[in-house]
N, C-alpha and C positions, 0 to 999 in steps of 0.2 A: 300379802295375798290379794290378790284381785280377784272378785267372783262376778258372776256373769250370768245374769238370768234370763231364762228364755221361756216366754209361753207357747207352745208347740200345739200345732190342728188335731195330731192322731196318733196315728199309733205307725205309720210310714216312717223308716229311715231314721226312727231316734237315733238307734246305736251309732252313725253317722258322726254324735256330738261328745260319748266320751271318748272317740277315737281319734279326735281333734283336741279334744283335752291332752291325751295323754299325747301329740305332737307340739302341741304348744309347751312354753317355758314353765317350771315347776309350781312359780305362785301361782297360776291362775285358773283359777275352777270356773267348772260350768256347770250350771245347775240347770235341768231342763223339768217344766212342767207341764199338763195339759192344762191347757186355757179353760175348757169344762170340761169336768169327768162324766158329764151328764151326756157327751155328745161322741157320738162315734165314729170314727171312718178318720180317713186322712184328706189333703186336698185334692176331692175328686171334680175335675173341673170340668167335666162331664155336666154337674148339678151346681147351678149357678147360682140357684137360691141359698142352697144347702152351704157352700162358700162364704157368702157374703153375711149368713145367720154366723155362723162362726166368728166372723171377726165382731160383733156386737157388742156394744160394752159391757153390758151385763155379761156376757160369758168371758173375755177379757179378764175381768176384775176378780172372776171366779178364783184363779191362781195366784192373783197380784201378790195376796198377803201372804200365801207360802213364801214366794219369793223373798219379800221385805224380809219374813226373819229369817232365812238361807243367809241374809250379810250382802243382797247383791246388791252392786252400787251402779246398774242399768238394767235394763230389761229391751227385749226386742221381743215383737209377735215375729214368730219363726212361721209365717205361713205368708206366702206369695201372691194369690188368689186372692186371701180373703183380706189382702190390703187391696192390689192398687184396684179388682174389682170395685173400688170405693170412687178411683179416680185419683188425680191430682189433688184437690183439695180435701174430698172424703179422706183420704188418708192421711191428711197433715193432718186434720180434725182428727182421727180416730188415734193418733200417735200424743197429741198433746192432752186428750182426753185420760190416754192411757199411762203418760208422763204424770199428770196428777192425782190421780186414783196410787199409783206406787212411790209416789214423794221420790221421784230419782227421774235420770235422761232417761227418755225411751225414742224408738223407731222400729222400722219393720222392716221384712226382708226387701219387701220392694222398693223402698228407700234405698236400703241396703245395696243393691244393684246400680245403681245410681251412681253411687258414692264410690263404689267401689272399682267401675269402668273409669272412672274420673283416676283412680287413685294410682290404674295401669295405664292411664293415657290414651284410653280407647275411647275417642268420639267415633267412629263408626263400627255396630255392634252387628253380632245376628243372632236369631234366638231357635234357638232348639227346642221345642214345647211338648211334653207330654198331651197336653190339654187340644182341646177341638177348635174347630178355626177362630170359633166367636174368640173366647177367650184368650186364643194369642194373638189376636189382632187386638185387642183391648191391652194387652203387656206392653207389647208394642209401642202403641198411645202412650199408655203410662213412660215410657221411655222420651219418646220424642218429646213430650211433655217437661221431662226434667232434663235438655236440652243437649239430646244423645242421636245423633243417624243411626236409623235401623234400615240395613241393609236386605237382610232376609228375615223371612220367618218358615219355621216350617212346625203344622200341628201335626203330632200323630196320633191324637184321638183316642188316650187309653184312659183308663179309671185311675184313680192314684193306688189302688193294691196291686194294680198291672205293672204299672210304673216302680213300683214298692219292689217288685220281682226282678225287677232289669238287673241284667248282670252287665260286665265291664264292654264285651263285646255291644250288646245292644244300646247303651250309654255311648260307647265310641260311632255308634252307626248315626243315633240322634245328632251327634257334634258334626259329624262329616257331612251329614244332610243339608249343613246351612254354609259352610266351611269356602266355599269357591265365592263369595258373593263381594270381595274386598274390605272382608269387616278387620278390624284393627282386634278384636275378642269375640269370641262367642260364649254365650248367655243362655245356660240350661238352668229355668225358674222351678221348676217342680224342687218342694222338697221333700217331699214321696221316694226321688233319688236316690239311691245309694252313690255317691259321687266321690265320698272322701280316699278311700283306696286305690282309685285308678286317676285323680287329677295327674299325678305325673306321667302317666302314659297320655292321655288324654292331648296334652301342653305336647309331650314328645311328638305326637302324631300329626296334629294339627300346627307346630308351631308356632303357637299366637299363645297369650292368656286366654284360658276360658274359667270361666265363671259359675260357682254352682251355688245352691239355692242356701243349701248348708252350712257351704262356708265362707260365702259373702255375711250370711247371719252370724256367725261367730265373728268374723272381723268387723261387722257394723259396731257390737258390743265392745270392742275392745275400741275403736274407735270414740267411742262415745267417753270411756273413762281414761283417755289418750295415752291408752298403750299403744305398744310399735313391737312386735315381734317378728323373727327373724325364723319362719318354719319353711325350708323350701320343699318340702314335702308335702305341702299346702299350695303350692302352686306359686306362680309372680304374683300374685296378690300378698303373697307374704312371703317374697324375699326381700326385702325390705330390712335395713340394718335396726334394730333398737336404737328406741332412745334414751340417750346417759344422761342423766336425773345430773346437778352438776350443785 
């Protein structure tokens, strides 16, 4: 069994993560927590302070120790925002902070993205953003920063309970919005998302990988404890063959 822990911003798009569970292979659990129970809302990126207080260590470390005795043998901050709002280096700092505080690998979604454009071959990206210009011009950065072409961006300025609300249509309109710009993937960061249900429409419509906030976070985690799972109902980011232990 492999478990997989994740500290989570809100209360946006959880169920997102056992329904990923239950498409992945049968050892592998995911355990999801709130980073503070003390803190309310999801990533509304609207409120840039309110974001960047979230990823804090102190609120961070809030969950760590649930996780530790859950059995997990990684941990990811599942929230977008209130990484690479940090920056490039703020966030390698808050990840290796957050790696010691839970004695295991850790990273964050916005690492995660990264990793994970890399991992479908897509150097040049676009991004689909819930969030208001400032903020996905700042994603953005964060990208070119970890040495990615962003071709487009587009913000459409909701709250993350707005965002929490999108159904399959208004998700496929956010992808199609950045879609003609020559990106190799597109990159929906919100995990506010509901995205897990319609990535294979999503991939059908658009033909390229696209990316969601959810489940590059689940695949960052697996990554970390070098799993390889083979869910194409997950998108190309996880069709990908396993790998045989020998």
């Amino acid at each position: 069994m492999t478990a997989l822990g994740f500290l989570h911003p809100g209360h946006c798009a959880e169920d997102d993560y056992p329904r990923i569970e239950q498409l992945l292979a049968g050892d592998i659990r995911v355990d999801l927590v709130r980073a503070d129970p003390g803190q309310e809302g999801g990533e509304d990126g609207g409120l840039t302070d309110a974001s960047l207080r979230l990823g804090a260590p102190h609120r961070l470390a809030a969950g760590v120790e649930q996780l530790r005795l859950s059995g997990a043998e990684a941990i990811v901050w599942a929230s977008t925002r209130g990484s690479f709002g940090y920056g490039q280096e703020g966030a390698r700092e808050q990840v290796r902070t957050l790696a010691t505080a839970a004695g295991m690998p850790a990273s964050s979604t916005s690492f995660a993205f990264v990793h994970a454009a890399r991992e479908v071959g897509a150097a040049r990206v676009a991004v689909g953003a819930t969030y208001p210009d400032g903020a996905a011009a700042q994603f953005a950065e964060f990208l070119r920063a970890g040495g990615l072409e962003v071709t487009a961006v587009h913000a459409a300025g909701v709250t993350a309970e707005r965002a929490g609300a999108y159904g399959e249509a208004e998700v496929l309109a956010l992808a199609r919005a950045v879609d003609a710009f020559g990106a190799d993937a597109v990159l929906l960061p919100d995990t506010a998302l509901h995205t897990v249900a319609c990535l294979p429409a999503l991939e059908r419509e658009l033909g390229k990988p696209v990316l969601t906030a959810n489940q590059v976070t689940v695949w960052e985690g697996l990554r970390l404890t070098d799993r390889r799972v083979n869910a194409p109902e997950l998108g190309a980011l996880f069709r990908r063959e396993p790998i045989v232990q020998v």
